[in-house]
MARLOKE-190579 format. One line per 4 residues: their letters; for each residue x negated, y negated, z of C-alpha. Coordinates in pm, 1 decimal. Last residue first. Layout:
N
a	X,Y,Z  ... .
END
This chain:
171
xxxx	-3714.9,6361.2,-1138.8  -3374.1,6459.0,-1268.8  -3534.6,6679.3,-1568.8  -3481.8,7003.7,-1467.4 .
xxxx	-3819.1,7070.4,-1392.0  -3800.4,6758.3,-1154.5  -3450.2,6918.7,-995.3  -3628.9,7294.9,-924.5 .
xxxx	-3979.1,7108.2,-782.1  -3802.4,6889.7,-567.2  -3606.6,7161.0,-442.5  -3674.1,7032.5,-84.6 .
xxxx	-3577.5,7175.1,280.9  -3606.0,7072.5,640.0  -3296.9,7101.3,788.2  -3244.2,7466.9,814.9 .
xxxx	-2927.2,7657.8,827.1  -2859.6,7777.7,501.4  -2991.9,7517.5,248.1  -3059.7,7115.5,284.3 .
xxxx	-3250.8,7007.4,-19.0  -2953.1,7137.7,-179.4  -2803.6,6828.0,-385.7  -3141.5,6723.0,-534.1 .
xxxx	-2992.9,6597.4,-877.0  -3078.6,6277.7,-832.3  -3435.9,6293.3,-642.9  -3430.5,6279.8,-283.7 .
xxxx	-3778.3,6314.2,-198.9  -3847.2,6587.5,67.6  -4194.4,6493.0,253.2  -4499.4,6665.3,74.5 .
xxxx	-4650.1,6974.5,5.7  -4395.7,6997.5,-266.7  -4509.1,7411.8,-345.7  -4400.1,7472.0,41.7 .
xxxx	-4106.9,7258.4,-15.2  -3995.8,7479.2,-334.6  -4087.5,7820.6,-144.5  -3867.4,7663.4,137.9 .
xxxx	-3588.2,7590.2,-81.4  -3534.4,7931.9,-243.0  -3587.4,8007.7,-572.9  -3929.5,7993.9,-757.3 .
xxxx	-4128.2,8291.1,-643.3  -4272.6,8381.0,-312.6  -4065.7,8320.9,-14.0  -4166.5,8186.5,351.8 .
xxxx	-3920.9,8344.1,639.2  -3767.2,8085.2,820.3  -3901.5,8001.5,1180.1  -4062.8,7712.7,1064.2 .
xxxx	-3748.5,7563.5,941.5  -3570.3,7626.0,1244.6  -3876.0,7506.0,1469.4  -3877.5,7145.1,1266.8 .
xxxx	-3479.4,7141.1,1279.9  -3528.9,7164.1,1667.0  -3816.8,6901.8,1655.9  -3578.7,6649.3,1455.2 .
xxxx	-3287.9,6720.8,1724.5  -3422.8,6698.8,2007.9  -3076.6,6779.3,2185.0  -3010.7,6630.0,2512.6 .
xxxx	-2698.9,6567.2,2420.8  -2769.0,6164.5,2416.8  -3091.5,6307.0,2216.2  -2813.2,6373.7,1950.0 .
xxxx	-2712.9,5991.6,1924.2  -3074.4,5894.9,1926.7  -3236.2,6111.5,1686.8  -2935.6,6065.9,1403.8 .
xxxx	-2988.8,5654.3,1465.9  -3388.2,5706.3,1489.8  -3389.1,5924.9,1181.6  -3148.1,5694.5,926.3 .
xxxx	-2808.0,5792.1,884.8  -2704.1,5404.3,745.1  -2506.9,5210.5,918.9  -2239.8,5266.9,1115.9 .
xxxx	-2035.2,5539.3,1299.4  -2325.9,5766.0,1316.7  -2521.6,5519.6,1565.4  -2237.9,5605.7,1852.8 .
xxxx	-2184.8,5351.5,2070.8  -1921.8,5539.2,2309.9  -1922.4,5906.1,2142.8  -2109.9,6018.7,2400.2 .
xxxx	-1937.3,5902.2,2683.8  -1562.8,5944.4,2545.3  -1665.5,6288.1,2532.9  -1750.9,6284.5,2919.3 .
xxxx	-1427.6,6116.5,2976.7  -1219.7,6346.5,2824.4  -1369.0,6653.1,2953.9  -1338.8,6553.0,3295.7 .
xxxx	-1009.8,6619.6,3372.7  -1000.1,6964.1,3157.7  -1259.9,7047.0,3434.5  -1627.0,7102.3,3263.8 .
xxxx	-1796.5,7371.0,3059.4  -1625.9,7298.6,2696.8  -1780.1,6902.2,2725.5  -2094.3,7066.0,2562.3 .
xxxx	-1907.9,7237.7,2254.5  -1698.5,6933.8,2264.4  -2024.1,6709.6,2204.4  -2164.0,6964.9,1979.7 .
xxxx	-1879.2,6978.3,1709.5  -1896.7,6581.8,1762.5  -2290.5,6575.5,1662.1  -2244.4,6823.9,1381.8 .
xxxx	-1929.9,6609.2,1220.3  -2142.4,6306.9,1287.5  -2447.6,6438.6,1110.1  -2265.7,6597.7,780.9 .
xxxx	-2046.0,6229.1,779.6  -2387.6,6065.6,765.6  -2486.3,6312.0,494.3  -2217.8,6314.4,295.8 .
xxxx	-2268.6,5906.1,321.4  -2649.1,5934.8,188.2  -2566.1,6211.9,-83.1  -2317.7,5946.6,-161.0 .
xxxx	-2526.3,5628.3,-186.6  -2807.9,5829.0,-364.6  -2557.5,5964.2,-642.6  -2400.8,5633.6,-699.9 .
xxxx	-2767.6,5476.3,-760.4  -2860.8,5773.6,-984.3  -2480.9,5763.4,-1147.7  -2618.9,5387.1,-1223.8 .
xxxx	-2953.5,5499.2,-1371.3  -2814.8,5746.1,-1585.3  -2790.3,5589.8,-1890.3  -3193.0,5523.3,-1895.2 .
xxxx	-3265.0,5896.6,-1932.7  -3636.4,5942.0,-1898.9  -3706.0,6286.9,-2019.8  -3697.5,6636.5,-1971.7 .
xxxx	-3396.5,6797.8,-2114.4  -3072.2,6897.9,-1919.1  -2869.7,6615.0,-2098.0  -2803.1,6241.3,-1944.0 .
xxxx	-2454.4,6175.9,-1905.9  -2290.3,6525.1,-1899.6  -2590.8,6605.1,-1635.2  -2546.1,6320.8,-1403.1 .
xxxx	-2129.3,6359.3,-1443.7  -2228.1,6726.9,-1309.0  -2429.9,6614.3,-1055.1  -2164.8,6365.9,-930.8 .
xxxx	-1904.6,6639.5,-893.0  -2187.4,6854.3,-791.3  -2253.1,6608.0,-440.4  -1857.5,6604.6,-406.2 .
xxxx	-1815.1,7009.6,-390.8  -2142.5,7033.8,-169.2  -1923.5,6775.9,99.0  -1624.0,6982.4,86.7 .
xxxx	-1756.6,7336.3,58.2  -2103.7,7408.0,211.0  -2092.6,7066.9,437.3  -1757.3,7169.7,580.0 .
xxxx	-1902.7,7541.2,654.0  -2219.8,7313.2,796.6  -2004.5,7124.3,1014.7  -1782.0,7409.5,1125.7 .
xxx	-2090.4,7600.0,1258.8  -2270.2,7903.0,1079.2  -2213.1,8226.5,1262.0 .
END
């Protein structure tokens, strides 16, 4: 059963990431090529993927606070979520690994290595759908190209269709 974060992620944030994609595409065309017009919606697109992101990490982060504080006295649970939440690296600046790493480490929660062993654990696909076929044929870090809206799929959070959004001409 996915968790409320990633339902939110799959309908509210997704929606706002196409929104973009599709003003990206109307702009620019589906043909290869360098589309100078674009550049700004590239910018825009980066700075939201970035903040749907952020938002993605602190929704997950809170969702696992209270599923954590669940075990306690009602008394307690207040204060203990008040805990984690004091200081929090998702409320500011940019989602980078050490911020999303620290605040979920507060949880005890690696949760960089746990992503690593959920993404490992996923079946590898031949053909050319499916995120981890596309990551596999990357053999590199995900880039996030314009266009890249689903380099996180299903329930993993290592994922790239760099290969998909370069063929479509985004890259």
């Amino acid at each position: 059963m996915p968790s409320n974060s990633l339902s939110r992620w799959n309908r509210e944030r997704a929606a706002a990431l196409d929104e973009i994609e599709n003003a990206h595409l109307r702009v620019g065309g589906t043909e290869r090529g360098r589309r100078y017009a674009t550049q700004q919606i590239n910018f825009a697109y980066v700075t939201l993927l970035s903040s749907q992101f952020q938002g993605y990490c602190r929704d997950l982060h809170s969702e696992s606070i209270d599923y954590v504080v669940a075990v306690l006295p009602t008394h307690l649970q207040g204060l203990l979520r008040r805990e984690f939440l004091f200081s929090r690296n998702l409320e500011r600046g940019n989602p980078h690994p050490g911020a999303i790493g620290s605040d979920f480490m507060r949880l005890g929660i690696d949760i960089w290595a746990e992503g690593l062993r959920v993404w490992r654990s996923k079946p590898k696909t031949s053909g050319t759908s499916g995120g981890h076929d596309q990551m596999a044929k990357c053999n590199r870090p995900p880039r996030f190209w314009p266009g890249c809206a689903r380099w996180y799929t299903g329930d993993s959070f290592v994922s790239c269709a760099c290969m998909e959004t370069r063929d479509r001409g985004f890259g």
